[in-house]
N, C-alpha and C positions, 0 to 999 in steps of 0.2 A: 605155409601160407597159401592159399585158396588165391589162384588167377584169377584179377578182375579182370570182372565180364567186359567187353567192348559194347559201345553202343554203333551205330548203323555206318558212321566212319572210319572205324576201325580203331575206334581210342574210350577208352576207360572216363565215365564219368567222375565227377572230383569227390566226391563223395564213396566211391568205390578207390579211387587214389589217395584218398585220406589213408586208409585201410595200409596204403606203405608205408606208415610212416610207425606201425605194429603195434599201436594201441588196440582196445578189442572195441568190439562192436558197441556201442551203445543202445541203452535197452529204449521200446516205445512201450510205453507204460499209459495209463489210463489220464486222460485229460487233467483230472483230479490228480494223481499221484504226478505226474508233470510239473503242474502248477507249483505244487507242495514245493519239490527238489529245486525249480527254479528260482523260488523264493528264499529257500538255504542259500540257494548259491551267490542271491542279487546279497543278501544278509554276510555270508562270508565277504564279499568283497566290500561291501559297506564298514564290517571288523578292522578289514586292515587300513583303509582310509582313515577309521577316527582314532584307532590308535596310535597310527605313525605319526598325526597330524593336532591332537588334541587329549591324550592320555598315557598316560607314560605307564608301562605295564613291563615289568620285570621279562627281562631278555628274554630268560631261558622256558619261561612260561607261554609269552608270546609265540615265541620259537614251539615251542610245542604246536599249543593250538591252530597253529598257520599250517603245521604238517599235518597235525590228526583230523582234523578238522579237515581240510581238504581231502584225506584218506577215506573218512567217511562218508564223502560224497560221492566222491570216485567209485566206491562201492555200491554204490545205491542207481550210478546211473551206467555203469560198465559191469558188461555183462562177465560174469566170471570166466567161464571155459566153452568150448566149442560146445555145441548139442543143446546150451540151455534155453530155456525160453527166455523169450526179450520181449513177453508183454507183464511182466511180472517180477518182482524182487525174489530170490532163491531166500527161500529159510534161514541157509546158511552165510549169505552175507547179512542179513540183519544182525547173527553172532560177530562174523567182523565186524558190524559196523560199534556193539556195544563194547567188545573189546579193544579195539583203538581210541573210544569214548574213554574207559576206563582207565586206560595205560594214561592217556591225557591226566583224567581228576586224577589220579595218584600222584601225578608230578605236581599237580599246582597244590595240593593241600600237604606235600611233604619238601616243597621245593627248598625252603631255609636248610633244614637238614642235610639235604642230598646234594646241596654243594658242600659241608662239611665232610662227606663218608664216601659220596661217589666214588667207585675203584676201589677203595681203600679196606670199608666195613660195608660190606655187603646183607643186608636182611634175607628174609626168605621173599618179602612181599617187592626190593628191590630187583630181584631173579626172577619173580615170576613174570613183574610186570614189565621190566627190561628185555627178556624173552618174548612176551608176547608184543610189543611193541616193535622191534626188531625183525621179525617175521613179516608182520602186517603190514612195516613198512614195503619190504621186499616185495610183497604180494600186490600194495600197492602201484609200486613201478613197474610189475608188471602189465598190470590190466593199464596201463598206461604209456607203456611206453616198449613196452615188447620183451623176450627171455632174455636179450645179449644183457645188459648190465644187472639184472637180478642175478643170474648164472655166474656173473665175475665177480658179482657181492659172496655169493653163498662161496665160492673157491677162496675170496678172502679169510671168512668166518671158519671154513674148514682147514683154510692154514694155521690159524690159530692153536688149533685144537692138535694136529698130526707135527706140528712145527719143531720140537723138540725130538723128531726122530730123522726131522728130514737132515742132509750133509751141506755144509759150505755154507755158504752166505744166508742159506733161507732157512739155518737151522735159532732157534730160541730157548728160550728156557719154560719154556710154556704157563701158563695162566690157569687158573682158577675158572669151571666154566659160571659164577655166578658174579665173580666177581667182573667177567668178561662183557658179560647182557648188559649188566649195570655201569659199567663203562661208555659202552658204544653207543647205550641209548640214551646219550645226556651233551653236554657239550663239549666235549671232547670226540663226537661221533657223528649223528644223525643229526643233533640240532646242533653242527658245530659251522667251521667256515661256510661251506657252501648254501646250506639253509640260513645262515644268516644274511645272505645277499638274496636270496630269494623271497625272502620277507619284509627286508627293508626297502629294497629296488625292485627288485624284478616285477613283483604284481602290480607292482604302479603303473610300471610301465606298461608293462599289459596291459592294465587298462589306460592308460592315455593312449596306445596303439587302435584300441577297441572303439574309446571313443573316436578316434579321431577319422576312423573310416567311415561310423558312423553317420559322422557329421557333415560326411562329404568330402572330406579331402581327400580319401584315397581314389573317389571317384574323378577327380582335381587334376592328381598324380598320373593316371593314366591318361588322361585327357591330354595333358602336361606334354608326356612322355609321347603321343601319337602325332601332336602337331607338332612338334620338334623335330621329332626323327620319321614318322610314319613316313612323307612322302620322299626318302633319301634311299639311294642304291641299300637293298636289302634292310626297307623300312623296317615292317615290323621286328627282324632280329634286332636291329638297334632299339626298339621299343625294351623288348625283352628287357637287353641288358642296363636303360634307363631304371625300368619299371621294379628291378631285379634290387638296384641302389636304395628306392623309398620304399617299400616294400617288408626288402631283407633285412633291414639294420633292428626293425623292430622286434623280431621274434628269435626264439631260441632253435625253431626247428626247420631246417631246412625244406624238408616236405612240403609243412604247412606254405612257404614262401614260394614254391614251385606250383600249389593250385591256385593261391592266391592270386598272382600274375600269369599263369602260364594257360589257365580257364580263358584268356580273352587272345594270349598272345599266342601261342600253338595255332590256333588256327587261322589267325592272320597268316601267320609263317607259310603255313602250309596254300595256303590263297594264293599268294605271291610265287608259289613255287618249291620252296625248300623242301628237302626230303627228309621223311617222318626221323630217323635217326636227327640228322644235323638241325631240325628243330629243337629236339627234347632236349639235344644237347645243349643249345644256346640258351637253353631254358634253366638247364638245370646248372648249370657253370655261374648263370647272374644271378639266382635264388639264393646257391651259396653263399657266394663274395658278399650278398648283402649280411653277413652277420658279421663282415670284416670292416661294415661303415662305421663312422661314428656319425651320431653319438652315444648309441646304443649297441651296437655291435652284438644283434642277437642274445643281450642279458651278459655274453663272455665280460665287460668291462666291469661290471658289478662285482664279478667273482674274483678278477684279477686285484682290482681294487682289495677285497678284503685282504686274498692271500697276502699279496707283496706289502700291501700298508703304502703304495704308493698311489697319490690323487687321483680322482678319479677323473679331473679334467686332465691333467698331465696325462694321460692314457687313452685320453678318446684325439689330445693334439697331438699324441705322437703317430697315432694309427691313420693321420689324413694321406699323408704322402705315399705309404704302401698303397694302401685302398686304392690313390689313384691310380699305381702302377698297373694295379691288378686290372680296372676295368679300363686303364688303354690298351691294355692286351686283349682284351675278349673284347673291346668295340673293333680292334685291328683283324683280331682275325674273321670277326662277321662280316666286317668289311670288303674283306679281301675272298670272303667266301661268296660273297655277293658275287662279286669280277667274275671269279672263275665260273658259277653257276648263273651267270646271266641272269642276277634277280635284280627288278628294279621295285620300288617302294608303290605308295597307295597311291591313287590319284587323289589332288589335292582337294577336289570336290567333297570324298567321302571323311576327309578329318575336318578336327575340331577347328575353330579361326582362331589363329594365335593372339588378334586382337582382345577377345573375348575372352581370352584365359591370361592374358597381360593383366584386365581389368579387375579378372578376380583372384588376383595374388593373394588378396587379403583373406581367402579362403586358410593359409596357411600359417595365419595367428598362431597359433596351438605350438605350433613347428619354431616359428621364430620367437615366441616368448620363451619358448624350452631351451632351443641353442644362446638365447642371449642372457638369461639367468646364470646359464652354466657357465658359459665363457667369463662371465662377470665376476665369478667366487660363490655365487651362492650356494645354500646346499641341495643336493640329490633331490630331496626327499618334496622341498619349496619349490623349488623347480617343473618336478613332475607335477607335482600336486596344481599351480597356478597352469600347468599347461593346460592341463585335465578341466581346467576351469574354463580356460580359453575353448575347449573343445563345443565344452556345453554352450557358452554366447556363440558359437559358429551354428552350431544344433539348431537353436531359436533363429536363429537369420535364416537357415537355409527354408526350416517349416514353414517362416512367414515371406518367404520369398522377394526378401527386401534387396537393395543393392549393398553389392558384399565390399562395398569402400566405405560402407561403415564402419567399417572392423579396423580401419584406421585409426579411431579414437580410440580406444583401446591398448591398442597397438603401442598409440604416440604417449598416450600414461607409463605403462612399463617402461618405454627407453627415457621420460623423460624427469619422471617423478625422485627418482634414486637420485639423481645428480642435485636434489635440494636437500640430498641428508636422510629422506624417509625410507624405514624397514622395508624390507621386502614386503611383507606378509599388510603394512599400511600401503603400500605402492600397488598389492594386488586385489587390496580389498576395493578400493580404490576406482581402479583399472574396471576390473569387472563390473562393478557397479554403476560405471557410464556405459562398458557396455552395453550391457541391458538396457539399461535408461535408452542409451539412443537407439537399439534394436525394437526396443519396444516400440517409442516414439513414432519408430518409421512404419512399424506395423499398421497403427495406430492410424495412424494418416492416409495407406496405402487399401485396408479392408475392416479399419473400423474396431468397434469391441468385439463381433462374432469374429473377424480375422482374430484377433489376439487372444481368444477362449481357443480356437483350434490349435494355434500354434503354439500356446505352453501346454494342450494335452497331446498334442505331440511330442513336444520337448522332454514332456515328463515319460511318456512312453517309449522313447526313444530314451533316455536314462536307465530305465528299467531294463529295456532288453541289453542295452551295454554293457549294466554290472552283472548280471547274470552268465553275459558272455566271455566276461573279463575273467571268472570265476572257473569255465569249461576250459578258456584257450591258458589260465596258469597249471591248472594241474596234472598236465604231464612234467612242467619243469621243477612244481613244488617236489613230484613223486623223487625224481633224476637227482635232485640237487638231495635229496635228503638218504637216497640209497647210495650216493656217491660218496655221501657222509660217514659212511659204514666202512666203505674201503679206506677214507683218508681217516678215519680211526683207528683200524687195523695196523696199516700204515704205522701209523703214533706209536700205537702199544708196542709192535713186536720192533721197532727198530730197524723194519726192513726197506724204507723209503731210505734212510742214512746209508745201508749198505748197499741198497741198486745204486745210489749214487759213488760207491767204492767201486763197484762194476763199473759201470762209467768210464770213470776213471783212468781205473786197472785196462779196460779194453782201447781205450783212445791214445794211453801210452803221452807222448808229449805233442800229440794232434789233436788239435781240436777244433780240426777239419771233420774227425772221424768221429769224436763226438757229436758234434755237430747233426752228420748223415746218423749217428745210431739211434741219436734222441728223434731225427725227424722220421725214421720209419717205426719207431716204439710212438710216437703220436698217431700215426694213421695208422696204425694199426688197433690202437686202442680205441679209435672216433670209428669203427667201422661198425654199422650195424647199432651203435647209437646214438643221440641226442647232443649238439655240440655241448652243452653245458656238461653234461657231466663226464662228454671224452676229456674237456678242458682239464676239469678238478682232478681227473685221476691222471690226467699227464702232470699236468702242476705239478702234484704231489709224488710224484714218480720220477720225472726224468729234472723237470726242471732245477732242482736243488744240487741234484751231479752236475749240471752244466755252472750252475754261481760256485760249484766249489772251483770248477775250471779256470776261472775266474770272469764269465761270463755277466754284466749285469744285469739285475735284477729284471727289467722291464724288457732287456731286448732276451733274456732267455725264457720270460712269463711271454712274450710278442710271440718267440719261435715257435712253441707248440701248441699257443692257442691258434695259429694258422694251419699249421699241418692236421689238428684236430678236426679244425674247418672244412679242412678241403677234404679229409675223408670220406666224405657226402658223396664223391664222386669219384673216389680213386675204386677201381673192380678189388677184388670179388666182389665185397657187400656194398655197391655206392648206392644208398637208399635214396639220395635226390635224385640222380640218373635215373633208375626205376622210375621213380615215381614221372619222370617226365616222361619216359618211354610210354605208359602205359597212357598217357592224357596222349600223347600224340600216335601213337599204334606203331611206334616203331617196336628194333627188337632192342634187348637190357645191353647186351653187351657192348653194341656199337656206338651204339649211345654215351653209356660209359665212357667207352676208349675217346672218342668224341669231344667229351664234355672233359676228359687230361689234357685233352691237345688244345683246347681252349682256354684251361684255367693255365696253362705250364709256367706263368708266371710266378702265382702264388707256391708250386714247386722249389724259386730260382730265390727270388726276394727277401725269403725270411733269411737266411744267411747276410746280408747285409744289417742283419739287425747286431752280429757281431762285429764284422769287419767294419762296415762303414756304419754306426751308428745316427751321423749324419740325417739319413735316412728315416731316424726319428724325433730328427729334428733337435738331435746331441751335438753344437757346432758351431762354428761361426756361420753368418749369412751366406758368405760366396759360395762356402765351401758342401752346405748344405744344396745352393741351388745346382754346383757343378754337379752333384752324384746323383740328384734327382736328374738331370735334363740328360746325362750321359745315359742313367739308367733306361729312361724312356725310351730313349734313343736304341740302345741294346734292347730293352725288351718289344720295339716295333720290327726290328729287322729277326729277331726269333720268330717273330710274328710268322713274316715272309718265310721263314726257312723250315717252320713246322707244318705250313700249309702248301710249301713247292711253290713258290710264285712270284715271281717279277718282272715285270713287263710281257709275261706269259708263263708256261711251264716251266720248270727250272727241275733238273735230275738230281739223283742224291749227291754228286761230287758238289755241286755251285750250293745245295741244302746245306751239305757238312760245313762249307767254309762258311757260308752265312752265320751260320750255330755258333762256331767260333770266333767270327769278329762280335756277335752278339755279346757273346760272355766276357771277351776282352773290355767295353763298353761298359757289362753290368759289374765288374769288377772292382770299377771306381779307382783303381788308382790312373795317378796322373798320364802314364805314359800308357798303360793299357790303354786310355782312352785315345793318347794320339793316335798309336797304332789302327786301335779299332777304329776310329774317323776315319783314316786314309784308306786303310784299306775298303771300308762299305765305300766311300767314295766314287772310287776307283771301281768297284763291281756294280753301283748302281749308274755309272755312267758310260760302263761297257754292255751292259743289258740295254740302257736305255740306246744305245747307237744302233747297235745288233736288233732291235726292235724294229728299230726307224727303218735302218737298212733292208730287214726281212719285207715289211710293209711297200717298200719303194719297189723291191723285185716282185711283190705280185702285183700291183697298180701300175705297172711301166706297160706302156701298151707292145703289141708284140710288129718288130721292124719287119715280119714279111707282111 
């Protein structure tokens, strides 16, 4: 990978920081050829609106066209290999582009059949076009998302093939190479679990994410985030990690969530004081954690959803309580890195008035019809869709620059219309339709018909560029979820996801402590250098099934490694969010790195409670659930102190080490650990705090000669 360049501060523009995140270059092609591809793309995402929403189109069909179709664009606006030109299409991806077209029309005009023979009776024209599909996919996630998971597709594909010579657990009786293509490139493979959440949910969300920035709320969200925390001991780091929460929960890619927020917050940080390292870190530690939020959790809950067959509300309430663990820890230790670095926050002159951001909560419709739909039973799909609807009546208010406490009425349809018996889909038609009315209305009033001509060809304009965008920012996850579909096929066929879970097993013995530890370094290990979706699905598919035969349940051992997956982002060698902050703030990779572990060390600690105390996810009675959370807090604020040397001033590694371990006494959640660990932090925080007072009196005493 080519060092991005610095600009004049010695930090990588985001745009050259996109670049870490190992998709390739995209091409600048002719105003004309522009228009054209942007038009595909506003049209693809138009596709999967009216299908999930109004046309019911056979699974595996749909499933196709969501992956080829996006491959095909992918193609046309990512530049193949290094050297090429980037004002022009190569020759040679136009042959891509009509072969991935093709592998497409073959499945929908043979698709009856090909679930009767799939695997089973293979043609020649099934082998051909399963192989060239197959490939293309691969090729696809590469120019999308970089070599790491293509290269661990193609080792699956090759095990296939060498399997039947390899010894022990990884040996099989080997396959048929046509009857193989034609397997993996069907739903049992490529369009199998993983493309299937990426089709149904994930690009919706994408674009209600899209729209909703658009719309102005993400610009809301910072706002939000700088009046809140900006003027507090080590302001903008707290911003970060606000900013890190709305942000992150949206997207699947960590990267993208570190320019996103880290373009405004990096160099507040650095304003204030902080050193280029322990910026990027704070940056890159709250980008992460955002794909740990609910209710989106970076696309992960979509995916967990299909595997496990468990709700997908039940999955975004079990995941509140960690989440918060996670970001009291990294608000603790920006906190306390504040103290020791004598950082203080903004002056309150240069932020937003929190009055005026109280006023326009209503900016966050979009947000709250989304969480209250979901919370209520309705489905994924109505949900997204009426938010995405909300986005647009935000859109129209903000172009016509009306007051945004209209978006009350709205608002107060959605919560209040349901409670008389009416459908969602009559409650949102509904809803929206006074929106506008009164957005219009006010327009209306406020500049007239030329106001209200400007502001729906904005609004329309502003739709346009949205879907268009919604279409660029899904297809590196469409590419990830559908080459990750190759491994959890492979997986399928040769039997060897069943036997690494006999390894498991066989290795943990009757510890499932040691389990535990083997599954959580086989997940960062495998999220390293790629895209959290698809480190998920091939942990999923890998370790989590040895841990349920453990007897692990289902949701806290799908929880455990879609976390460790997560945090791979930042664990070194490959922590490609750490990079990528390093390079916006000009620090160097590795310190950063190391950095941004000693910030997230929580999300390290936590996931283990997903076994022991499942409490934690909210598995329990009320008391018992609030003791393991407040205990937990409790141990993960005093880790806090012990990772970063500090209380009531420097603290050495003896008074560190003991810290550490009343911490974990604490995180441990049982009842007497927990006495233990009270008394004793106690007892150490009120002999620091004396020892403090004391040291402080002996230099302020004035001197008796």
């Amino acid at each position: 990978m080519d060092e991005p360049k610095k600009n004049g501060s010695g930090a990588a523009s985001p745009s050259e920081v996109d670049l870490m995140d190992f998709e390739s270059p995209m091409r600048d092609l002719s105003p004309f050829a522009t228009t054209l591809l942007f038009l595909a793309a506003v049209g693809y995402a138009l596709f999967h609106i009216f299908v999930l929403n109004f046309y019911h189109m056979d699974e595996w069909v749909f499933r196709t066209l969501h992956v080829n179709l996006g491959a095909a664009i992918g193609f046309l606006i990512y530049v193949g290999w290094k050297g090429q030109r980037k004002d022009r299409v190569h020759p040679l991806d136009f042959v891509l582009v009509i072969g991935i077209l093709a592998a497409a029309g073959y499945i929908m005009y043979e698709h009856e059949t090909l679930i009767m023979r799939t695997g089973v009776i293979t043609t020649p024209l099934d082998f051909t076009f399963g192989a060239i599909g197959t490939v293309l996919t691969i090729e696809f996630a590469r120019r999308t998302s970089g070599v790491v998971l293509p290269i661990l597709a193609l080792l699956f594909v090759a095990y296939v093939f060498v399997g039947p010579w390899m010894p022990g657990i990884l040996h099989h009786q080997g396959f048929r190479t046509a009857d193989f293509f034609s397997f993996v490139y069907s739903q049992e493979g490529i369009f199998g679990i993983t493309t299937a959440a990426s089709s149904r949910y994930i690009i919706l969300f994408v674009a209600f994410a899209v729209f909703l920035q658009i719309s102005g709320a993400g610009s809301y969200f910072m706002d939000l985030a700088f009046g809140a925390f900006g003027w507090a001991r080590g302001g903008p780091g707290k911003v970060s990690v606000v900013s890190g929460i709305l942000f992150g929960t949206v997207s699947g890619s960590s990267v993208a969530n570190v320019v996103a927020s880290g373009t405004f917050t990096i160099p507040m940080m650095r304003r204030v004081g902080y050193q280029r390292e322990t910026a990027g870190a704070i940056e890159a530690t709250s980008s992460t954690g955002g794909q740990l939020t609910p209710p989106i959790m970076g696309a992960g809950a979509f995916i967990m959803a299909e595997i496990t067959g468990i709700p997908y509300t039940d999955i975004i309430v079990a995941a509140v309580l960690p989440c918060l663990l996670f970001y009291i820890a990294v608000y603790a230790h920006v906190d306390i890195d504040a103290i020791k670095s004598n950082i203080h926050g903004l002056p309150r002159s240069e932020l937003p008035k929190l009055g005026r951001l109280v006023r326009d909560v209503f900016l966050l419709l979009p947000l709250l019809v989304l969480l209250y739909l979901l919370i209520s039973g309705y489905s994924i799909i109505a949900s997204g869709t009426w938010g995405l609807a909300c986005a647009v009546v935000v859109m129209l208010r903000t172009h016509l620059e009306v007051d945004s406490r209209f978006l009350a009425i709205p608002l107060a349809a959605f919560l209040l219309l349901p409670q008389f018996g009416l459908p969602v889909n009559y409650t949102g038609t509904i809803a929206i339709t006074l929106g506008f009315v009164t957005i219009l209305a006010a327009g209306f009033a406020k500049s007239g018909m030329s106001g209200l001509g400007y502001g729906a060809r904005e609004t329309a304009k502003s739709c346009y560029k949205a879907l268009g965008q919604t279409t660029h920012s899904s297809l590196q996850i469409v590419a990830v979820c559908a080459c990750a579909g190759i491994i959890v096929g492979v997986l399928g066929l040769t039997g060897l996801g069943g036997r690494f879970s006999t390894l498991i097993l066989a290795i943990a013995g009757e510890s499932h402590f040691v389990a535990l530890l083997f599954a959580m370094l086989i997940s960062i290990v495998l999220g390293m250098g790629m895209p959290t979706t698809a480190a998920y699905a091939i942990a999923a598919s890998v370790v989590a099934p040895g841990l349920q035969q453990l007897g692990v349940p289902a949701l806290s051992a799908h929880m455990f490694v879609f976390y460790y997956a997560v945090i791979s982002a930042i664990t070194p060698p490959v922590a490609i969010a750490a990079f990528a902050a390093s390079a916006l703030s000009g620090g160097r990779p590795w310190p950063t790195s190391l950095k941004a572990v000693r910030f997230g060390i929580a999300a390290f600690i936590v996931p283990f409670l997903f076994y022991y105390y499942p409490e934690i996810l909210l598995d329990g009675d009320f008391w018992s659930i609030v003791r393991i959370f407040v205990t937990a807090a409790l141990g993960i604020l005093i880790l806090a102190y012990a990772s970063e040397g500090w209380l009531f001033g420097l603290i050495g590694w003896p008074l560190r080490t003991l810290l550490a371990v009343i911490a974990l006494l604490m995180i441990l959640g049982g009842q007497y650990t927990d006495i233990i660990g009270f008394g004793l932090a106690g007892l150490v925080v009120a002999w620091r705090f004396v020892a403090r007072r004391t040291a402080q009196g002996h230099v302020e005493a004035p001197d008796p000669q």
